[in-house]
C-alpha positions as CSV (number, residue, x, y, z in Angstrom):
1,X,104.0,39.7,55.6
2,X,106.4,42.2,57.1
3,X,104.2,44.9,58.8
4,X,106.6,47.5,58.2
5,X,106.9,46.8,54.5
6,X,103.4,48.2,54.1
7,X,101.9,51.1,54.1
8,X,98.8,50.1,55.9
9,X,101.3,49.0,58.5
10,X,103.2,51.6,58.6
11,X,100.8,53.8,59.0
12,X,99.8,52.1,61.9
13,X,102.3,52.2,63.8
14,X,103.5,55.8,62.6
15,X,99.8,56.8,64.4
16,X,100.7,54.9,67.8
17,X,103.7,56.9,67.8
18,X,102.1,60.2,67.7
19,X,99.5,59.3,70.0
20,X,102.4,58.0,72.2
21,X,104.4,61.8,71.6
22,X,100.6,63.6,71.9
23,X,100.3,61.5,75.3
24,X,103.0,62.9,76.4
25,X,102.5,66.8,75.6
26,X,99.2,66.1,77.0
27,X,100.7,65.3,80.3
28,X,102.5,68.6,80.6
29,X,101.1,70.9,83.7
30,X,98.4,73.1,83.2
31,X,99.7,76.9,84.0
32,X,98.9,77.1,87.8
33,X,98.9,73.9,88.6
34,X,100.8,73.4,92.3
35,X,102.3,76.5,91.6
36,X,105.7,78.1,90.9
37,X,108.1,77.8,94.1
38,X,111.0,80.0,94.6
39,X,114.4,79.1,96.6
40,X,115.7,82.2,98.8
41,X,118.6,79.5,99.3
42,X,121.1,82.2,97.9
43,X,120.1,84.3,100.7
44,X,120.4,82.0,103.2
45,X,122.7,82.5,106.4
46,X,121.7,80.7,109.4
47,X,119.9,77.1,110.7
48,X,117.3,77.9,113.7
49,X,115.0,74.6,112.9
50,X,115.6,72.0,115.4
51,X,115.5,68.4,113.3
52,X,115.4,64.8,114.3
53,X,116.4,62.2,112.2
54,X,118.6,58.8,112.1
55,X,117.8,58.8,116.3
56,X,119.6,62.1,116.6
57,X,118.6,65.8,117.2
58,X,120.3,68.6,114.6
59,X,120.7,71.4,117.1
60,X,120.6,75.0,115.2
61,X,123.4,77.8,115.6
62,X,121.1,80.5,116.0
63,X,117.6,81.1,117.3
64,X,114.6,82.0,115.6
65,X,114.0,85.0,118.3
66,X,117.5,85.8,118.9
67,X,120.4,87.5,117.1
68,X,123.0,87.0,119.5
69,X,122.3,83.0,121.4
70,X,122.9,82.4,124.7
71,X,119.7,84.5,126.6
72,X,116.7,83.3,127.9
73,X,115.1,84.0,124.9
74,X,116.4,81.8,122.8
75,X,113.8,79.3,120.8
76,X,113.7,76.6,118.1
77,X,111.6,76.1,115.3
78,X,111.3,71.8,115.7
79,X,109.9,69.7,113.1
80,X,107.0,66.6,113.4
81,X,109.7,64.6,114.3
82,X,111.5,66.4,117.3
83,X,108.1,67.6,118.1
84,X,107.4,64.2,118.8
85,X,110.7,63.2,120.3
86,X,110.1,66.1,122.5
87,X,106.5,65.7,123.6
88,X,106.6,62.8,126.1
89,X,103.2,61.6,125.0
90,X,101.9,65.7,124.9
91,X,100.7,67.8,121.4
92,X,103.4,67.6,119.1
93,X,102.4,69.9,115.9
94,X,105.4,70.6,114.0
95,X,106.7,71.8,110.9
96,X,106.1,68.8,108.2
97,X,108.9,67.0,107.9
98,X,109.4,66.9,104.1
99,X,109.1,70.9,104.1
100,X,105.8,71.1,101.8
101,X,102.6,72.3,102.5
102,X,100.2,71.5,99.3
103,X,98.0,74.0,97.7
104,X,94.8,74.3,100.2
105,X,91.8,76.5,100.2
106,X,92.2,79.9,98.9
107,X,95.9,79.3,98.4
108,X,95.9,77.7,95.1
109,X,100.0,76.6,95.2
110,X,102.0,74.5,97.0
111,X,105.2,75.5,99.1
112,X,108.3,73.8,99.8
113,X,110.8,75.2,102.1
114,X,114.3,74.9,101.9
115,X,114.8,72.1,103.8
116,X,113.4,68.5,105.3
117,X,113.5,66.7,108.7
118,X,116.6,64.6,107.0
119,X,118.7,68.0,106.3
120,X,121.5,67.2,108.4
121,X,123.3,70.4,108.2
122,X,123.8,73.9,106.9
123,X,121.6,76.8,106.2
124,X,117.6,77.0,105.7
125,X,116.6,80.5,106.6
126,X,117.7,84.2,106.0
127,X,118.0,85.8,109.0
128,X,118.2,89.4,109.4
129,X,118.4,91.5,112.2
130,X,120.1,94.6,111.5
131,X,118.5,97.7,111.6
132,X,117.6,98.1,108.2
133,X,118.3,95.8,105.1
134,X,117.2,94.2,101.7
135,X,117.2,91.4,99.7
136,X,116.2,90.8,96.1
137,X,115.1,87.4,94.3
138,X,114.4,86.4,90.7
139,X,111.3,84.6,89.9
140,X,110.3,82.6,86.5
141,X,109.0,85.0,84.4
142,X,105.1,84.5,84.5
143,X,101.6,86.6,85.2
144,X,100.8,85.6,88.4
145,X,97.1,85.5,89.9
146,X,99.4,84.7,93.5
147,X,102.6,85.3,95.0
148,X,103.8,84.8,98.7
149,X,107.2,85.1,100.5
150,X,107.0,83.1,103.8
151,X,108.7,83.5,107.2
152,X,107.9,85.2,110.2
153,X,109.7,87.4,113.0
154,X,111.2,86.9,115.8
155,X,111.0,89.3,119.6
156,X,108.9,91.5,117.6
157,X,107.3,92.1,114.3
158,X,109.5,93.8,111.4
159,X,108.0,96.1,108.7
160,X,108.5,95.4,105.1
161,X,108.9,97.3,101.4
162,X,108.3,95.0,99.0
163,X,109.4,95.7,95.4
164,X,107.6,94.2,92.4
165,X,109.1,94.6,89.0
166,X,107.9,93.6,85.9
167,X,109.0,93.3,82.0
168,X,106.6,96.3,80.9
169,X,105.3,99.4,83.1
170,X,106.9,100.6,86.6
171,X,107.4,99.0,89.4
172,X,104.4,97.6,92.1
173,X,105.6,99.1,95.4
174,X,104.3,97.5,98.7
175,X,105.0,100.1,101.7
176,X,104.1,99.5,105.6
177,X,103.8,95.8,105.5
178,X,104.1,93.7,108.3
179,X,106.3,90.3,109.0
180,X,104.5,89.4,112.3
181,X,106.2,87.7,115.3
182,X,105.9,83.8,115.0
183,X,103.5,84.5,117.6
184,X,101.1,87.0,116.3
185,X,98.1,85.0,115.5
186,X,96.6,83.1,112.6
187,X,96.2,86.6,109.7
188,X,93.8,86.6,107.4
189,X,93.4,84.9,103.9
190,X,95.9,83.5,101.6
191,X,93.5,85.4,98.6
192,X,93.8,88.6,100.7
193,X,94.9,91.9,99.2
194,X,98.6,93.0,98.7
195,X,100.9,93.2,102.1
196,X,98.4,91.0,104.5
197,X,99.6,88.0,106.0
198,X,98.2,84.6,106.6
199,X,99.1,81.8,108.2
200,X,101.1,78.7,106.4
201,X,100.8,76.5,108.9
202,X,98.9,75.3,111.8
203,X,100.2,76.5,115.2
204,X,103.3,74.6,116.0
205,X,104.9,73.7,118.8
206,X,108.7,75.2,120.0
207,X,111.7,74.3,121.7
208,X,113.6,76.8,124.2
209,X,117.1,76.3,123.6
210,X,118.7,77.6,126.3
211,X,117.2,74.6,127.8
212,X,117.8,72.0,125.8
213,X,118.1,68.6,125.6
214,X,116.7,68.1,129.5
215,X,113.1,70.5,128.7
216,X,112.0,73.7,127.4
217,X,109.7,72.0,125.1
218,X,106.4,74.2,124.4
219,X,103.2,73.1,123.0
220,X,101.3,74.8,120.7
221,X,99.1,76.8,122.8
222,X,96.0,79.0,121.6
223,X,98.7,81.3,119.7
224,X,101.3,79.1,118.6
225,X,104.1,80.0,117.0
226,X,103.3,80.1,112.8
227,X,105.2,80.6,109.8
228,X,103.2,83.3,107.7
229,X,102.8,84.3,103.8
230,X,102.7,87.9,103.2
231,X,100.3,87.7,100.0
232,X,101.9,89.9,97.3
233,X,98.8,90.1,95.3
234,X,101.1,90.7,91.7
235,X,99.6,92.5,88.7
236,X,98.1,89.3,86.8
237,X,98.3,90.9,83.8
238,X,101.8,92.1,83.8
239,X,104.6,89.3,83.5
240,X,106.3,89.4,87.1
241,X,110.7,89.1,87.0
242,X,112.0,89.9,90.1
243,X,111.1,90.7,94.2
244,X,112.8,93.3,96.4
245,X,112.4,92.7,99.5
246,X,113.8,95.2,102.5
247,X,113.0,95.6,106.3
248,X,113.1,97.4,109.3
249,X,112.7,95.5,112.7
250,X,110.9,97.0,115.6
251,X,113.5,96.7,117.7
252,X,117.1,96.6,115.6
253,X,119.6,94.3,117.4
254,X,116.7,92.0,119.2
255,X,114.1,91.6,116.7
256,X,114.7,88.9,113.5
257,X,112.8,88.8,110.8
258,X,113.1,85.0,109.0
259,X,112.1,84.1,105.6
260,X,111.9,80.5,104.7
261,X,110.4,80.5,100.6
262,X,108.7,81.9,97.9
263,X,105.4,80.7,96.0
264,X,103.2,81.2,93.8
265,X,100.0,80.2,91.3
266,X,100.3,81.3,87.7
267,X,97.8,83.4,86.1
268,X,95.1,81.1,83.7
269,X,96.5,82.4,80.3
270,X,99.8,83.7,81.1
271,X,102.4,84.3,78.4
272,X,105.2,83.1,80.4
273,X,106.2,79.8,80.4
274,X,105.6,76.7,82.2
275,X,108.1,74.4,83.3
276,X,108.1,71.2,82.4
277,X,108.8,67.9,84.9
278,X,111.9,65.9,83.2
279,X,110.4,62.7,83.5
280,X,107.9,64.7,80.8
281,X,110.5,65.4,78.3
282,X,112.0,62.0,79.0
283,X,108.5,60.5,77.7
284,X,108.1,63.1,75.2
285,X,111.3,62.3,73.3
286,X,110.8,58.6,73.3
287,X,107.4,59.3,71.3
288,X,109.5,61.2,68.9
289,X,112.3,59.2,68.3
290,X,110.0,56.2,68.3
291,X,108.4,58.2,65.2
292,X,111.4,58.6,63.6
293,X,113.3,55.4,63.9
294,X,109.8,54.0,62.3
295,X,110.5,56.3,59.7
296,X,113.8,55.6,58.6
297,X,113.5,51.9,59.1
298,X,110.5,52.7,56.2
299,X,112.6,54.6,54.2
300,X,115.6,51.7,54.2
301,X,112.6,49.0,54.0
302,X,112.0,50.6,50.2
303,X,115.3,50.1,48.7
C-alpha cells in the first residue's frame, strides 16, 4: 500500500514534518543568550594591534599611546600569537587571537572585536585624539539588562559623555566617565553601575614599536596593559536605539582614547527582537516546505 495514499499515513508523516519545523523554532536563541554585539567598524580609522600570522608579523600604522608615531612612546597592542613569537620562552598573554572573549561571570555576553590574528590588513580601532570629539552608533533595538563599549586610552585617561536614546521617554545621559589608560588597573565589575569600567581581558602583554622587530617586547607585569568595558547599565525596561559617545582626553594632542566594540545581554522579556542564526532559518524552512510538498503530493494523490 502506498503510504501517502492514506490518511493514516499521511498523517504521519504530515506530524514528522511539524515536529521537524517545531525543532527547528525550538532551536532559535533564547533573548540574552551570548548577547547582542555591535561593530564600531564604521568608525574605524586606524590599525595599532601588532598580528602574527602565515610566519609574518602585521606591523600597525599608528600606536595605541601615540597620535603622531615615531617617539619613544610608541606601543603595540600584540595578539597570543606575536605574544608568543615575541616572548623567547617568557609570559606571553595576549589578545585572543579570534577577537572573542565569551560571556564570563557577571558579564552575561560575549564580545567579539573587529578583528582576528589572521586580519591581514586595514583598520580595527577608532582612534581619537583631538581635543574634543563624538561618535554615535546604532544598536538592535532591544531592552537591555547590559550594555558595554570596550577600549581603553592611551598616555592618559580620557573622560566620556555617553548618550543613551531610546524609542519612548528622554534620553539616559552618562556625564564624567572615565576611559582609563590601558594601564590603569583591573576596574570593578562588569554588573557595576552606569559609567564604571572593568576589565575585558586579562593583563596582556605589549610591544614598543619604536623598537621593533630587534626588542621592546613587555610582559605583562602586575598592571598590564587591559582593554576595559565601560558598563552602560541601560534602562531595561525602555527599548535602547542608539549610543552617543563623545570625549575629552586629558591631555589633547598626546592622549588617545581607543574603542574596539560594543556588547551587550538582552533583557529576559524584551519586546525587541531576537536575531536569528541562518543556519536556523535554513532548518526552519526545510520543515515547512517538507510540510507542504507532503501536502500537495496528497492533494494530487486524490485525483
Amino acid at each position: 500500500m502506498n503510504m501517502f495514499r492514506t490518511s493514516t499515513g499521511f498523517r504521519t508523516i504530515l506530524t514528522l514534518a511539524v515536529a521537524a519545523a517545531a525543532i527547528c523554532l525550538a532551536g532559535l536563541p533564547a533573548f540574552g543568550a551570548a548577547g547582542v554585539q555591535v561593530s564600531l567598524a564604521s568608525s574605524f580609522n586606524a590599525d595599532d594591534v601588532l598580528r602574527y600570522s602565515g610566519a609574518a608579523f602585521t606591523a600597525p600604522g599608528i600606536s595605541w599611546d601615540n597620535p603622531t608615531p615615531g617617539g619613544s612612546v610608541d606601543n603595540w597592542m600584540v595578539t597570543q600569537s606575536a605574544a608568543n613569537q615575541l616572548a623567547g620562552g617568557g609570559s606571553a598573554v595576549g589578545i585572543n587571537d579570534n577577537g572573542y572573549y565569551p560571556a564570563s561571570g557577571a558579564r552575561l555576553y560575549d564580545v567579539q572585536l573587529g578583528f582576528t590574528n589572521a586580519t591581514p590588513t586595514g583598520t580595527n580601532v577608532a582612534i581619537r585624539s583631538t581635543a574634543v570629539g563624538n561618535f554615535t552608533f546604532n544598536v538592535p533595538n532591544n531592552q537591555y539588562s547590559q550594555f558595554a563599549i570596550f577600549g581603553s586610552g592611551g598616555s592618559g585617561s580620557s573622560t566620556l559623555t555617553i548618550t543613551l536614546t531610546y524609542t519612548t521617554g528622554s534620553p539616559t545621559v552618562l556625564t564624567g566617565v572615565t576611559l582609563p589608560d590601558w594601564y590603569s588597573g583591573a576596574g570593578t565589575s562588569a554588573a557595576g553601575a552606569a559609567g564604571t569600567y572593568f576589565a575585558l581581558t586579562p593583563a596582556l602583554s605589549r610591544q614598543a614599536a619604536y623598537s621593533f622587530p630587534s626588542g621592546g617586547y613587555q610582559v605583562p607585569g602586575s598592571a598590564g596593559a587591559y582593554i576595559y568595558g565601560i558598563n552602560l547599565a541601560p534602562d531595561s525596561t525602555r527599548v535602547l536605539t542608539s549610543v552617543a559617545v563623545s570625549y575629552t582626553p586629558s591631555s589633547p594632542g598626546y592622549t588617545v582614547a581607543n574603542f574596539l566594540a560594543a556588547a551587550g545581554a538582552i533583557a529576559a522579556g524584551s519586546t525587541g527582537t531576537a536575531t536569528p542564526a541562518p543556519g536556523t532559518f535554513v532548518l526552519l524552512l526545510m520543515g515547512l516546505s517538507l510540510v507542504c510538498w507532503f501536502f500537495l503530493r496528497r492533494q494530487r494523490k486524490a485525483f
